[in-house]
C-alpha positions as CSV (number, residue, x, y, z in Angstrom):
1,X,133.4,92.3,116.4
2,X,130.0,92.9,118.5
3,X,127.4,90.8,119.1
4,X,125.2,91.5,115.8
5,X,127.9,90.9,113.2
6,X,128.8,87.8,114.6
7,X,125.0,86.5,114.5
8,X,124.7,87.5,111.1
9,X,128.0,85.8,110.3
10,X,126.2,82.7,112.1
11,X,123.5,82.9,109.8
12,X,125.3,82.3,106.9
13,X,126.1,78.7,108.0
14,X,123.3,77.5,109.2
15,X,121.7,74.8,108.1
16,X,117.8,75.2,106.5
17,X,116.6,73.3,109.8
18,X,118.7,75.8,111.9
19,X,117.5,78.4,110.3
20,X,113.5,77.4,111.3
21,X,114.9,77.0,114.8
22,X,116.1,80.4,114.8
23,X,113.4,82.0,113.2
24,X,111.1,80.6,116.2
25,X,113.8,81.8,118.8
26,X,113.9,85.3,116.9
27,X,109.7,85.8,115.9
28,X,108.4,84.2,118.5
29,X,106.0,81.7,116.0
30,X,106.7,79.2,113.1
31,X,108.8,79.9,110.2
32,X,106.8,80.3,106.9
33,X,107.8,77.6,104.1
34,X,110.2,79.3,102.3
35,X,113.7,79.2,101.2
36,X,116.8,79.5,103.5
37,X,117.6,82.5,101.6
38,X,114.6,84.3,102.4
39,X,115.0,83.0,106.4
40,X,118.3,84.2,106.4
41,X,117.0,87.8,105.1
42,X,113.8,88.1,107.6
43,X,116.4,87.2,110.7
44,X,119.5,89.5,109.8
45,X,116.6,92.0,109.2
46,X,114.9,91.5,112.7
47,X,118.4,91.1,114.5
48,X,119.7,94.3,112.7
49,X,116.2,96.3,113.7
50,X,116.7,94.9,117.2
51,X,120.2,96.3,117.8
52,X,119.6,99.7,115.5
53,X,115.6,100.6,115.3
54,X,113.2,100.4,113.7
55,X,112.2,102.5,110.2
56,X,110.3,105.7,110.9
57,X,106.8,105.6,111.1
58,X,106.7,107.7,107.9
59,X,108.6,105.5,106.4
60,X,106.6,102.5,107.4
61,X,103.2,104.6,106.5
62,X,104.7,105.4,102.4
63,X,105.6,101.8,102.4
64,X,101.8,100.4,103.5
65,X,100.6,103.1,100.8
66,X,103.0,101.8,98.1
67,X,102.0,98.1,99.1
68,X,98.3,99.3,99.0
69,X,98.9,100.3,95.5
70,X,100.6,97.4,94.4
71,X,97.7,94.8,95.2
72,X,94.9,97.3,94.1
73,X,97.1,98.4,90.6
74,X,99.5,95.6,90.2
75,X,102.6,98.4,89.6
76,X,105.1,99.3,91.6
77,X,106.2,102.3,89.7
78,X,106.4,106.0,90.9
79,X,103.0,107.4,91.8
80,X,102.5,110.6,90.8
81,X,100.6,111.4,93.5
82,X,100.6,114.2,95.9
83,X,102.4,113.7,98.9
84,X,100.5,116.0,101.6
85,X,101.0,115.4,105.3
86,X,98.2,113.9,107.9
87,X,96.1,116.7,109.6
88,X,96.9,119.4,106.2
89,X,94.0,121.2,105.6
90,X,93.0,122.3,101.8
91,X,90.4,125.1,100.8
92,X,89.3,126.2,97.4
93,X,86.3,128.4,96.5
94,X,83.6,127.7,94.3
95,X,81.1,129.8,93.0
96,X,81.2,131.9,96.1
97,X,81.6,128.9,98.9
98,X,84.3,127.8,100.3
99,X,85.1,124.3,100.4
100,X,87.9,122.6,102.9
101,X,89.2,118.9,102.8
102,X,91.3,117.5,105.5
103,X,94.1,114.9,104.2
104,X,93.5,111.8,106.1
105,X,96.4,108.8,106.2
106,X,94.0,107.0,103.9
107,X,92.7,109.7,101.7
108,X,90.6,113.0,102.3
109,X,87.8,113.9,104.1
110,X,85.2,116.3,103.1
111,X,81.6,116.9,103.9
112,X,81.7,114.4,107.2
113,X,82.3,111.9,104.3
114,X,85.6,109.6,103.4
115,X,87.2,109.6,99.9
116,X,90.0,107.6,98.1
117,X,90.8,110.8,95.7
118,X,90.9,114.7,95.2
119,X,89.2,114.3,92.0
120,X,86.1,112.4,93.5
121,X,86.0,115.8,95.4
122,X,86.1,118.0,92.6
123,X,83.7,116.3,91.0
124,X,81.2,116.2,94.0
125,X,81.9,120.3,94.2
126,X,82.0,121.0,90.8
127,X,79.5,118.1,89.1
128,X,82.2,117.9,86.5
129,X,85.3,115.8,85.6
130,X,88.3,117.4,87.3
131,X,91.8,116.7,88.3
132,X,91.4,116.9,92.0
133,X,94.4,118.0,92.1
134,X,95.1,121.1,90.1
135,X,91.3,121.6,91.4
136,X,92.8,122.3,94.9
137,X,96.0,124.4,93.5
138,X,98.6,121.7,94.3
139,X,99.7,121.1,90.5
140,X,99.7,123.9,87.4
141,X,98.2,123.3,84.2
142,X,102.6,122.6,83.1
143,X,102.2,119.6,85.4
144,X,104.7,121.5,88.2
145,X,103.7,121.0,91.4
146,X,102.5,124.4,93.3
147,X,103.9,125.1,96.9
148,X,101.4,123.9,100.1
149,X,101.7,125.3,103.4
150,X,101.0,122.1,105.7
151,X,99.4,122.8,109.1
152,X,98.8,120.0,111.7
């Protein structure tokens, strides 16, 4: 048995006090008042990221985003929102201009300006109420989502 099973095995016995003990040996800093349970979660998980990595920074980023949406929304649920990658750039025309939005890691830019959603674009463009975006040709009218070519 290596080293990390046999410290998570540990952790199963140890005793609340032990477990704050641990925690400061593992994070460096003062276990938060919470249950033993929880303790025993946060070290296996830092102990197991130790010896195998870290999650992907992708990952990390969708689960920011998806905590993001819980405090601002209060649901957890699937978003249906687009997933388009940092540095994509999207251009539509509009009454004979053309009009291109970079997709930022916290929304879009557009203009030299920052914005949260597609459809505050639309609406800047177009003065009108529109679903950013089947505005910028990444859903059809069915509600299918269109192909993208990402560039960055």
């Amino acid at each position: 048995m290596d080293h990390i099973e046999d410290q998570l095995k540990q952790l199963l016995t140890m005793s609340p006090a032990q477990l704050r003990s641990f925690w400061r040996d593992t994070y460096s800093n003062v276990a938060p008042v919470v249950g033993p349970d929880l303790l025993r979660r946060a070290i296996a998980h830092r102990l197991q990221e130790r010896a195998h990595g870290s999650l992907p920074k992708a990952t990390k980023t969708k689960i920011d985003r998806l905590r993001k949406r819980v405090e601002r929304t209060g649901k957890a649920g699937a978003s249906h929102a687009i997933a388009l990658k940092t540095g994509t750039r999207l251009v539509r025309s509009w009454n004979g201009k053309s009009y291109h939005v970079l997709v930022c890691d916290s929304g879009f830019e557009f203009d030299g300006r920052h914005y949260a959603s597609l459809s505050h674009i639309a609406r800047q463009i177009t003065g009108a109420h529109w679903s950013g975006p089947r505005f910028f040709g990444l859903r059809k009218r069915s509600g299918f989502k269109a192909k993208v070519a990402a560039n960055g």
